[in-house]
N, C-alpha and C positions, 0 to 999 in steps of 0.2 A: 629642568632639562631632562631630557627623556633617559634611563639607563642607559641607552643603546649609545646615544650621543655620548659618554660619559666614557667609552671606554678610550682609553690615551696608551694602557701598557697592559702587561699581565697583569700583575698583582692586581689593578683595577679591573680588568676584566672576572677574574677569579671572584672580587668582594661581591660585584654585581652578581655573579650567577650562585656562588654562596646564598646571597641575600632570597634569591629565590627560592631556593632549595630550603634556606630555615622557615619563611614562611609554608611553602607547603608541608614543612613537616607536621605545622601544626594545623591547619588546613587543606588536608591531601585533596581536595573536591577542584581546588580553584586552581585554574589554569593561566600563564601569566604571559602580560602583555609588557616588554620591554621598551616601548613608543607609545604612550596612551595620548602624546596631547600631538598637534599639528608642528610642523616644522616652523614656527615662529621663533623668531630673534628677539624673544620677551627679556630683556633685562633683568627681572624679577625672578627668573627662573634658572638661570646663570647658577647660582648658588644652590642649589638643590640636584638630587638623583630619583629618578620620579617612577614608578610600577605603578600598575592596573592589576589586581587579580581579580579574576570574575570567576562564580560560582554558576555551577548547571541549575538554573532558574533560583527561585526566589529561595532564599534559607531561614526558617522562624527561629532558630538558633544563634544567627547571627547578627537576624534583622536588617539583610540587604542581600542584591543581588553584583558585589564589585566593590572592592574595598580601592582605592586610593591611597600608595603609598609614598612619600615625598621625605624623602632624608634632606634635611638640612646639613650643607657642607661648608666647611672652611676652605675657599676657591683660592689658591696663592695663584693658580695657571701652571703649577710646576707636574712631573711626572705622577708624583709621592701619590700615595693613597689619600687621601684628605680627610680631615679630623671630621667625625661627627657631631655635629652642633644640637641639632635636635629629629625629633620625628614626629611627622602627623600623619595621622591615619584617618581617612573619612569613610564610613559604610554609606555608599550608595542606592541610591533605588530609582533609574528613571523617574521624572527629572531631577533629584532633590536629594540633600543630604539628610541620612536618618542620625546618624551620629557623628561623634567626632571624639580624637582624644589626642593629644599632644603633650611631648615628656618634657617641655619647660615648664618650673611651675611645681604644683602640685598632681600633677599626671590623671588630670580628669577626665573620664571622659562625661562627654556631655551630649542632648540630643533626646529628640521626640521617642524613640526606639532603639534602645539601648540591647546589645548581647546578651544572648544569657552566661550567668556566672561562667561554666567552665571555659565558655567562647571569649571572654572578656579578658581570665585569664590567660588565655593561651597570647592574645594578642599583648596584654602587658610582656609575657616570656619573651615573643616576639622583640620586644623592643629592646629589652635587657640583652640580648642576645644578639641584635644588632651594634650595642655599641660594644659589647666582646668583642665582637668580628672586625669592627672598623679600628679598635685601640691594638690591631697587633698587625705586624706585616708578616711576608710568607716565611720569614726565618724567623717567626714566634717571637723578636723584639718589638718591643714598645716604638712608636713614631717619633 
């Protein structure tokens, strides 16, 4: 479901725009799209908090032009912040997925065109620093 749909309270609205803000920190170039899919009543998507960051044209660094970001959530329907389950991140390039990595598992990423090292890194930080942000609420307690 799209961030935007996602927000219910403060504290949710804060993770969301946190969320963005950690990503560009480590990719100050891409500029982020809070709605990237259509307003469908996808069941499948219920469960998720979904970004678009797009880059100013094409990056050989990153090996796409639009990352695809999809947090997988624990959906009770309550106010609460909801637990982070997982994360997949896909680099894009019209029409077609150049990579992929997602943190169930062994944290692979996988993909015809892969990041270069420091870009690769950054986005693993990314991830680790996604679930810091989602395991605490705004008074610094644990969920």
């Amino acid at each position: 479901m799209n961030a935007s749909s996602n927000v219910r309270n403060v504290e949710i609205a804060n993770k969301i725009a946190s969320t963005a803000a950690l990503f560009r920190k480590y990719f100050p170039d891409a500029s982020v799209n809070f709605s990237p899919w259509d307003n469908s009543n996808n069941e499948s998507m219920q469960d998720t908090i979904d970004f678009a960051f797009h880059f100013p044209g094409w990056s050989p660094l990153i090996e796409c032009r639009a990352i695809l970001l999809q947090l997988r959530i624990e959906n009770d329907n309550t106010d609460r912040v909801p637990k982070l389950l997982g994360i997949i991140m896909r680099g894009m390039i019209v029409p077609s997925e150049r990579w992929k990595v997602a943190t169930i598992g062994a944290w692979e990423m996988t993909g015809t065109h892969l990041p270069q090292k420091e870009q690769k890194d950054n986005l693993f930080l990314v991830c680790k620093e996604l679930y810091k942000l989602f395991s605490t609420t705004s008074s610094g307690n644990k969920n």
